[in-house]
C-alpha positions in Angstrom: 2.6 -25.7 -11.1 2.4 -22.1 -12.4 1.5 -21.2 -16.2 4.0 -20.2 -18.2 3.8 -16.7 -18.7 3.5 -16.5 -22.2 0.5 -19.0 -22.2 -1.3 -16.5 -20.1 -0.8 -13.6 -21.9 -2.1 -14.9 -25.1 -5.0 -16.3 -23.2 -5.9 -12.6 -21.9 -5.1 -11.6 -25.3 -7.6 -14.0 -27.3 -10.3 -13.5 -24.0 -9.9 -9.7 -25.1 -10.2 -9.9 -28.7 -13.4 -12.4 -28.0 -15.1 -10.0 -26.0 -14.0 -7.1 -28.7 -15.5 -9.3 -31.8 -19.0 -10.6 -29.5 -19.3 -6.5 -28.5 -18.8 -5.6 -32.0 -20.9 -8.2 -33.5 -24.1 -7.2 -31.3 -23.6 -3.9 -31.5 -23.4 -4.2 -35.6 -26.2 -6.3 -35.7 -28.5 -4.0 -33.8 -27.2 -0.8 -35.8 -27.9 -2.5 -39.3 -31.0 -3.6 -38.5 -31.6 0.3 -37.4 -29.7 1.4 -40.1 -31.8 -0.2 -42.8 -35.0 0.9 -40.5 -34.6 4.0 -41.2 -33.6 4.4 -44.7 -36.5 2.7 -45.1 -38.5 5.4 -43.6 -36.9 7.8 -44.9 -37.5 5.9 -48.1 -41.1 6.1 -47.3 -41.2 9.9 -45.6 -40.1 10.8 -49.0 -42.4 9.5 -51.0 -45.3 10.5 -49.0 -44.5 14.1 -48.7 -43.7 13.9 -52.7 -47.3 12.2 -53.0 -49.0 14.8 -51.0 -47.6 18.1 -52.5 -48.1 16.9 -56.0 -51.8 16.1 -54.7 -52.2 19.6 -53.5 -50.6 21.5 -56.4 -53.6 23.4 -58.5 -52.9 22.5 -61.5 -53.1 18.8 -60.7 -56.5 18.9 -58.6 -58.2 21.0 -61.4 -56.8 18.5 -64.2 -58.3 15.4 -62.0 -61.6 16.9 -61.0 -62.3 17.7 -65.3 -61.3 14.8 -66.0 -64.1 13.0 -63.5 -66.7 15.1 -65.0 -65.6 14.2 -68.6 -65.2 10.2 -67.8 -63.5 10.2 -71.5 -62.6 6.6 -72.7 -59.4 8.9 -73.8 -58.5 11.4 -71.3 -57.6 15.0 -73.1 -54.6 14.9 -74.9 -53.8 18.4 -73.4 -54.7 17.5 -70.2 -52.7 14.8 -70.2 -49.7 16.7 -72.1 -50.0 19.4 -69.2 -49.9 16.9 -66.5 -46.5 14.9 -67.8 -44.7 18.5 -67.8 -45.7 18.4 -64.1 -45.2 14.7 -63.0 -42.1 14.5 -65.1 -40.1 17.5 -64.0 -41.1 16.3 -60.2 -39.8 13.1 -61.1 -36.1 15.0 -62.3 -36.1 17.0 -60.0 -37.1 15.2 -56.6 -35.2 11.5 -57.3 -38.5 9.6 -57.1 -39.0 6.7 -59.8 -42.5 7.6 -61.0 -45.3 10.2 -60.3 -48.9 8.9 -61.8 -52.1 10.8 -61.2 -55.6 9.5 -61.8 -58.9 10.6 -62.2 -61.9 9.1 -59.5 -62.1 5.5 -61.2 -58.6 4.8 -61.0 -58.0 5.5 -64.8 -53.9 6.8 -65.7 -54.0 10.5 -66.7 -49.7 10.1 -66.4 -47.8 7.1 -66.7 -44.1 7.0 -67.3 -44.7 4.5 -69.9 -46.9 6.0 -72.3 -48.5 3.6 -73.6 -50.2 3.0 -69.8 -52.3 6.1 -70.3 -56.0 5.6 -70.2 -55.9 2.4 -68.6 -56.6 1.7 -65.0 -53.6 1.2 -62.3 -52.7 -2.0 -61.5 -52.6 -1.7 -58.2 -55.8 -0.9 -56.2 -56.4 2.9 -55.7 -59.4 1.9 -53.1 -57.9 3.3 -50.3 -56.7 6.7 -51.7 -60.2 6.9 -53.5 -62.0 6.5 -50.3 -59.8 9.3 -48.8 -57.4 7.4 -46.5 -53.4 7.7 -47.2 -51.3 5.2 -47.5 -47.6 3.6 -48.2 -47.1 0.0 -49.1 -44.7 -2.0 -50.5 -46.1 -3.5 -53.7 -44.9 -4.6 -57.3 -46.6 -3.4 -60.4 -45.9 -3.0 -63.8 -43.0 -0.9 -63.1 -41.3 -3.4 -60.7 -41.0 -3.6 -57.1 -41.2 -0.2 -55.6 -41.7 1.8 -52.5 -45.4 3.2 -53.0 -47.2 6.5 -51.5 -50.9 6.9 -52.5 -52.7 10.3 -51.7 -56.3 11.4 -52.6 -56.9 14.6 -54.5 -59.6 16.4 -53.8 -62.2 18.3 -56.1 -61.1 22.0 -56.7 -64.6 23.0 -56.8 -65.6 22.2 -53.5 -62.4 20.8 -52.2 -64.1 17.8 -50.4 -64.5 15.3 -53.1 -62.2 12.7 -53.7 -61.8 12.9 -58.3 -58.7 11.4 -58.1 -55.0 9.8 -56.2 -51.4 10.3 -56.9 -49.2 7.4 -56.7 -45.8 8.1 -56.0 -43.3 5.6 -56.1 -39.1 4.9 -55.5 -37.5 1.8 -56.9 -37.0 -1.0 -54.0 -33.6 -0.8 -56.0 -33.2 2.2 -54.8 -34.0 1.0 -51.3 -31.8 -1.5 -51.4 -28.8 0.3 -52.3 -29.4 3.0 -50.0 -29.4 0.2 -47.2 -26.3 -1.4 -49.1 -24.6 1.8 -48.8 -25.4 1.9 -45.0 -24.3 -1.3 -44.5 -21.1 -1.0 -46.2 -20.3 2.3 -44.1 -21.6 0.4 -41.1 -18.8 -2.6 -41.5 -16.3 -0.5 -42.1 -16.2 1.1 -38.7 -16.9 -2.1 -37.3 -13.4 -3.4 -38.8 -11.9 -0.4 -37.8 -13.5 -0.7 -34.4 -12.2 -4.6 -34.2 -8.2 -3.2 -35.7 -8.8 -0.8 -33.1 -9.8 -2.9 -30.2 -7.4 -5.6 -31.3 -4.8 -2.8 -30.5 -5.9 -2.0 -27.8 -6.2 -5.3 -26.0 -2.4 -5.9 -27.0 -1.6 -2.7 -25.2 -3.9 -3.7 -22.7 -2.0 -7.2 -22.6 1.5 -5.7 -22.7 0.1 -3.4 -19.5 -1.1 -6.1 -18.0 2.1 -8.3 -18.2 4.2 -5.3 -16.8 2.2 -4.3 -14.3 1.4 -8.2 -12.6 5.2 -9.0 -13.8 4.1 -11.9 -15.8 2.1 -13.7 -12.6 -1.1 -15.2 -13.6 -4.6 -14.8 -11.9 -4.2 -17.5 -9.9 -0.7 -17.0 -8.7 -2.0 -13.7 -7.6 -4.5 -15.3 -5.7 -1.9 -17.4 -4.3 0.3 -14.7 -4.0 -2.3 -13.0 -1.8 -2.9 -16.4 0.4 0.5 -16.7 1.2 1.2 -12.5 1.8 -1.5 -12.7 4.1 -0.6 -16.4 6.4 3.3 -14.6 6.4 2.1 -11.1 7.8 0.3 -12.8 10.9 3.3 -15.4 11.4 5.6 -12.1 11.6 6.8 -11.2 15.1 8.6 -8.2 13.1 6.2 -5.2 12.0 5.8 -5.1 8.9 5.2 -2.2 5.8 4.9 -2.6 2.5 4.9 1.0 0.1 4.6 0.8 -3.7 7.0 2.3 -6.2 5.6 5.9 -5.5 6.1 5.1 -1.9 2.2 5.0 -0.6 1.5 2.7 1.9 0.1 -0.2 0.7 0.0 -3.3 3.5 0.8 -4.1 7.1 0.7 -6.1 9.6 -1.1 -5.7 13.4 2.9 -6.0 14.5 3.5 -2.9 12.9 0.1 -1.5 14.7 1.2 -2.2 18.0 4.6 -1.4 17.8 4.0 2.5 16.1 0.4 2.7 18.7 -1.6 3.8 15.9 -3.3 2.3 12.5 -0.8 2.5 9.8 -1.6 5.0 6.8 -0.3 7.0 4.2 -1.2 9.6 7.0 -0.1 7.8 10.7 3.4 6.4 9.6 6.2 8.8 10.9 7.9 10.9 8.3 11.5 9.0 9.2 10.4 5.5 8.0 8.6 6.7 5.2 11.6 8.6 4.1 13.8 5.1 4.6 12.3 3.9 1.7 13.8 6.9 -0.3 17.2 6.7 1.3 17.4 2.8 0.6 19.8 1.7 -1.6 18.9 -0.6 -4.3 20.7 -3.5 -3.1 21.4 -4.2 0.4 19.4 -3.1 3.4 19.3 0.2 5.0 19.2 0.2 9.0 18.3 3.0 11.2 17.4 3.3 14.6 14.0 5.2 15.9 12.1 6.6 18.7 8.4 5.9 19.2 7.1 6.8 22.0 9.2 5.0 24.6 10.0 2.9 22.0 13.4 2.4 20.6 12.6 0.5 17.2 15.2 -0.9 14.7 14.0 -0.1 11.1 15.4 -2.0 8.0 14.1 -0.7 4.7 14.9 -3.3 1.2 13.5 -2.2 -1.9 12.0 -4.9 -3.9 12.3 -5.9 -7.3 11.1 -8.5 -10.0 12.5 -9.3 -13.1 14.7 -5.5 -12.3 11.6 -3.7 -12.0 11.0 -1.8 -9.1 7.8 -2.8 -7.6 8.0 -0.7 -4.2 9.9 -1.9 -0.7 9.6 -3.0 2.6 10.4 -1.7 6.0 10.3 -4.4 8.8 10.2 -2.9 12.2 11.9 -4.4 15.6 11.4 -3.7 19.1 15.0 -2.8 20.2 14.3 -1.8 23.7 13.7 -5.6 24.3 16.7 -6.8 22.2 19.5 -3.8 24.2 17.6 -5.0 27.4 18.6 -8.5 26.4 21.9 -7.9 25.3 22.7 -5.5 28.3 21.7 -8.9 30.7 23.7 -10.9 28.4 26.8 -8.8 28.9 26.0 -8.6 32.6 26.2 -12.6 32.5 29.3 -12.1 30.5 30.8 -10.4 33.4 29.6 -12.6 35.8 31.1 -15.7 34.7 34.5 -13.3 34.0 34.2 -12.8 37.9 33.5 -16.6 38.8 36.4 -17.6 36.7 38.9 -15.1 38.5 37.3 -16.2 42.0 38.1 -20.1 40.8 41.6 -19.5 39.7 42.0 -18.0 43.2 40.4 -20.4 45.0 42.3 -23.2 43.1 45.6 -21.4 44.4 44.6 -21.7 47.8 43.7 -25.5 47.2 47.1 -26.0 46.1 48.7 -24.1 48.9 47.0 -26.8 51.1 47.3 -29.8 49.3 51.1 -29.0 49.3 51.1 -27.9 52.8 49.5 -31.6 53.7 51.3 -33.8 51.1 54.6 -32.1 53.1 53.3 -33.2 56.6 53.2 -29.5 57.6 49.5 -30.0 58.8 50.0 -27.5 61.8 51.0 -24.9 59.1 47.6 -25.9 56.8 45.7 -26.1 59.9 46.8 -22.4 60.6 46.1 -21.6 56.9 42.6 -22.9 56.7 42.0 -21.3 59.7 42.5 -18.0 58.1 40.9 -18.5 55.2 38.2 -19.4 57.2 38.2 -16.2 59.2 38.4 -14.0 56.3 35.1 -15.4 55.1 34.8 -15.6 51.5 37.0 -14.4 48.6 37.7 -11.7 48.8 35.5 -9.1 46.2 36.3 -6.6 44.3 34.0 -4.4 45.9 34.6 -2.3 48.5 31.8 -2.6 51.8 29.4 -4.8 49.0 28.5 -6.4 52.8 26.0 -3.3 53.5 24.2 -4.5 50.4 22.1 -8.2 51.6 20.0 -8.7 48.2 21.3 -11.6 46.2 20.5 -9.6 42.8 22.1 -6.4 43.9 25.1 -8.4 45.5 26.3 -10.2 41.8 25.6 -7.3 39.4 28.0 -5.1 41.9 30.3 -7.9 42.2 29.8 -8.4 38.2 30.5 -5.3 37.5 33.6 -4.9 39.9 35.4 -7.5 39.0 34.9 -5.7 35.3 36.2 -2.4 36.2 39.1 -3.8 38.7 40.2 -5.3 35.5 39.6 -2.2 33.6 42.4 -0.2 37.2 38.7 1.3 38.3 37.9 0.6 41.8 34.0 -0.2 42.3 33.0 1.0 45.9 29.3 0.8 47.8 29.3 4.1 50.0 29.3 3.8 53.5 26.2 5.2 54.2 24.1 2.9 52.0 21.4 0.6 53.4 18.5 -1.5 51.3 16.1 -3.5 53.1 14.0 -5.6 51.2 14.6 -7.9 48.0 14.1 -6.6 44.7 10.8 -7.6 43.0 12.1 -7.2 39.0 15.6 -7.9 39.0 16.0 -7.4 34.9 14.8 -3.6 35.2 17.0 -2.8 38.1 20.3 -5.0 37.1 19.6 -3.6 33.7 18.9 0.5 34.8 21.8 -0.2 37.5 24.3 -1.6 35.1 24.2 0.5 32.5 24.6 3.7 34.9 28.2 1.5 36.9 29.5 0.4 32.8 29.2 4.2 31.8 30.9 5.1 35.2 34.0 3.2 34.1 34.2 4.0 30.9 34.1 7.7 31.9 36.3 6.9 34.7 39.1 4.7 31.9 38.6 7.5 29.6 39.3 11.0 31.8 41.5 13.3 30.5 42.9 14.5 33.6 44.7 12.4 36.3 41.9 11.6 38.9 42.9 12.2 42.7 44.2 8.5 43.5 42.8 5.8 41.8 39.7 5.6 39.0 37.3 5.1 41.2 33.6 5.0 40.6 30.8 5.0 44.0 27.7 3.6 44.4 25.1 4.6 46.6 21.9 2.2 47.5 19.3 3.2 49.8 15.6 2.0 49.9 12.6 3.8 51.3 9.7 0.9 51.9 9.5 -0.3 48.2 11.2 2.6 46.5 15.0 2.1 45.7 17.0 5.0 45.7 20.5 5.0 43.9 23.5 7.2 42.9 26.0 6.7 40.9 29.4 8.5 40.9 32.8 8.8 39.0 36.0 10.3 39.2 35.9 11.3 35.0 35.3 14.1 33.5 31.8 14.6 34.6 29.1 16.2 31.8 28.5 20.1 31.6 25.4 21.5 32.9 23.9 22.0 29.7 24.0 18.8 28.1 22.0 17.5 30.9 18.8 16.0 28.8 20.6 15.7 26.2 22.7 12.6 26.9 19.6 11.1 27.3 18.9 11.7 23.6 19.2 8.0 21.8 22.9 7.9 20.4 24.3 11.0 21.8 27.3 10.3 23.8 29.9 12.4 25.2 32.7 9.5 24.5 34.5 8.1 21.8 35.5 4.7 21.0 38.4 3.9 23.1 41.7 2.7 21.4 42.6 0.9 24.5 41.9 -2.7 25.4 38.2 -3.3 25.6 38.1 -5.1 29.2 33.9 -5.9 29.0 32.6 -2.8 29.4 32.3 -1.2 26.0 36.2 0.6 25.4 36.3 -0.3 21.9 32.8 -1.0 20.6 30.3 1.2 23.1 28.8 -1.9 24.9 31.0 -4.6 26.4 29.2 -6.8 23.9 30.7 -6.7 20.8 27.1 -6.2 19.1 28.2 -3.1 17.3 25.4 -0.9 18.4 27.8 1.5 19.9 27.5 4.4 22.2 24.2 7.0 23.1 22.2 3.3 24.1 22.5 3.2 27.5 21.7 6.2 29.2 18.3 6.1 26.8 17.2 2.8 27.2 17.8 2.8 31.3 15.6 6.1 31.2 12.8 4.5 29.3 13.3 1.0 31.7 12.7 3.3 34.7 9.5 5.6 33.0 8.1 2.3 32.3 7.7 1.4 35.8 7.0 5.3 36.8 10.5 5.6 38.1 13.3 8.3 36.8 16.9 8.9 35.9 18.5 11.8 36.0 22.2 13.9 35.9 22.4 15.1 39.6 25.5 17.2 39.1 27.4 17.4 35.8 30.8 17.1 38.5 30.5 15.9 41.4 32.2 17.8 44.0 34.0 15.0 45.6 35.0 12.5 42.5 35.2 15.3 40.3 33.3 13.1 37.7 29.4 12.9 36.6 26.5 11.7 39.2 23.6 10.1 38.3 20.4 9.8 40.4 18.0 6.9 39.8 14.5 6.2 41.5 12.6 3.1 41.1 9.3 3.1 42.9 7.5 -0.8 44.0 11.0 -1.7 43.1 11.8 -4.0 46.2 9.8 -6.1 48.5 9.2 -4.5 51.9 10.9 -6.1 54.4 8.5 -7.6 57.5 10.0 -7.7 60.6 8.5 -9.6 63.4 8.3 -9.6 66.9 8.4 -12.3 69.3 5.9 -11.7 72.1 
């Protein structure tokens, strides 16, 4: 069962704010520990450089080296006096806690404590004595301090050591100088945590809007689930965002549009569906792609009312008005079976009343003609030239359609087909479309044809190529539209008012799908391309009909016939 969603956005939240406060600590840690590192140095650094130019200052050098020739229990008091001037105006002016100079045993010529004059230093002057600098920590009878001990040399020759200066700064001092530090330290690191805190709720907020509210693992359920339904898909499939980039598809979509879908490969139409959909319902339009005819359906898709891009699903329609053109060709089929029965059942009844009477000379005479006049009689005129079973019941179909439509469906005289037909969908499809477009034109001309509507077809075959024509007596097509009512959903009718007798009057296709005119002529062009055949406009009016006449050619259409010799 799913989270709620508020659970998992205050988990992201407190994840965030952990990884903010860890981050923060470490990075706190390691600059205090710098921070006091190098005010300690600095601490140090100063007192050194303090140390050393009081070591090298005349006045001081000349004081130490008379007073390591005198070796005076008491140093001179004017010595001394002149010394304090310069130790305690260093001392006011340079912030360091004490400044003492000595002579070469280590005895005090300054102290700040008066009283500390003449007496050794507490703390061993060895190394500065022997020449050698140094800075130590050490606590004497000023306190703890930071200390910095330099030699001074003799300012005779310059190479003795008669004395050391002894600088020193509070560890007070120090300490509040790394206090200080510290302080500023942890106050940008609560302003970096107030900060990040912020942050992460913005982040949190983002992160709910932009994943709706789903959880990491619905996501990765989400995408489980996206994927299995992509690949159980017979429809292609493509998904944009809300800016309308492409953003997932299916190999559906790939084989249907012949070429990888991208941002860059998907035509400009269906990406500019998703623009033109509406926010609720569907949005349906038709499109050609290659010698494809593909039903597009765009839906934008929402989530809690926010917009999170749309889908397009594409369909191959060629297949579904190829199914539904055989479908309306059964349609009028079983129309013409029915009609033949309700016949047929008359003449039963004329029989079994002509016998139930005892007149069975006159039924003997009447079966006797029926018998002589073959089968019923079709609506077809010559369909005998015509000896293929598939050819034989879409003409007869599509007769008894237009005789109930007043059009008279005719084979011409001259027509011969030898052979059977090898793919009786493609040529009952191409051959069907061509006859129900005959009689509508023929239904629908707006001048009174010469006789009767009458629409002609002509079959010949030449070894496996079927060769057909198709006349009518409407109002044929100009000469200039000639490739252009092959353009999908151009047609030169309109939607009949009259009754719709099966062959498209009142919706375009005898079917009642809806898909309406501009189909037919299209999809029978791109049925006969796929088998390297054409369909063409012979004559925008045909000289005889008056009407339009259209040539079709359909090579490895039928199977030779092989005749055989006795010997």
């Amino acid at each position: 069962m799913p989270r709620p969603r508020q659970s998992f956005s205050r988990r992201v939240l407190i994840s965030q704010l952990a990884l903010v406060v860890v981050t923060l600590a470490l990075v706190t840690g390691v600059f205090a520990w710098m921070g006091a590192r190098t005010v300690t140095e600095v601490t140090e650094t100063k007192a050194l450089a303090t140390a050393r130019t009081l070591a090298i200052d005349p006045d001081v050098r000349a004081a130490s080296t008379a007073a390591s020739a005198e070796h005076a229990v008491d140093p001179d008091g004017h010595l001394v006096a002149s010394m304090l001037d310069i130790t305690d105006d260093l001392r006011d002016r340079s912030g360091i806690s004490f400044a003492v100079i000595t002579d070469d045993r280590g005895i005090r010529l300054t102290h700040p404590d008066r009283s500390k004059i003449g007496h050794k230093v507490s703390t061993s002057p060895d190394e500065a004595l022997a020449g050698r600098e140094n800075v130590s920590h050490e606590s004497g009878t000023l306190g703890e301090t930071v200390r910095a001990k330099v030699p001074i040399y003799s300012s005779e020759d310059g190479k003795t050591v008669v004395g050391e200066v002894s600088v020193g700064i509070y560890a007070s001092v120090l300490d509040a100088d790394v206090r200080r530090e510290l302080l500023l330290l942890g106050t940008v690191a609560v302003l970096a945590l107030a900060l990040g805190g912020i942050v992460s709720v913005m982040l949190g907020r983002r992160l709910r809007r932009e994943t709706l509210g789903v959880g990491p693992e619905e996501l990765a359920e989400m995408a489980r689930d996206q994927g299995a339904v992509l690949r159980g898909l017979d429809d292609g499939v493509l998904g944009f965002s809300s800016a309308g980039e492409l953003t997932v598809s299916n190999s559906n979509a790939e084989e249907l549009l012949g070429v990888a879908p991208s941002s860059d490969t998907v035509p400009a139409e269906i990406t500019a569906m998703m623009a033109d959909a509406p926010a609720e319902g569907a949005l349906r339009r038709r499109t050609t792609i290659g010698e494809r005819i593909l039903l597009a359906t765009a839906v934008r898709v929402q989530r809690d009312g926010v917009s999170v891009g749309g889908v397009v699903t594409l369909r191959d329609e060629t297949q579904m008005l190829t199914m539904a053109r055989q479908l309306e060709s059964v349609t009028a089929m079983a129309r013409a079976l029915r009609t033949q029965r309700h016949e047929f059942a008359n003449r039963l009844h004329t029989v079994l009343g002509l016998v139930d009477t005892g007149a069975t000379d006159e039924a003997h005479t009447y079966l006797a003609s029926l018998l002589g006049t073959g089968p019923i009689t079709t609506p077809v005129e010559d369909i005998e030239l015509i000896s293929d079973a598939y050819l034989r019941a879409v003409l007869e179909a599509k007769g008894t359609t237009a005789a109930e439509a007043g059009v008279t469906l005719a084979v011409t005289p001259d027509s011969l087909t030898m052979g059977t037909v090898r793919d009786p969908e493609a040529v009952t499809l191409i051959l069907g479309n061509l006859i129900d477009n005959a009689v509508r034109a023929a239904v629908a001309a707006r001048r009174p044809p010469d006789g009767t509507s009458r629409v002609e077809v002509q079959l010949l075959s030449s070894g496996a190529e079927l060769h057909a024509v198709v006349t009518d007596t409407g109002d044929g097509v100009d000469a200039e539209l000639g490739e252009t009512i092959f353009d999908e959903g151009f047609s030169t009718a309109a939607p009949a008012s009259a009754q719709d007798f099966g062959i498209g009057l009142a919706t375009g296709t005898g079917t009642g799908d809806g898909h309406g005119l501009g189909i037919g002529l299209a999809l029978s062009r791109r049925v006969a391309e796929r088998g390297g055949g054409r369909v063409w406009l012979i004559d925008g009016h045909d000289p005889e009909l008056g009407g339009a006449s259209f040539g079709v050619v359909l090579p490895d259409a039928l199977e030779e016939f092989q005749h055989s010799e006795e010997r």
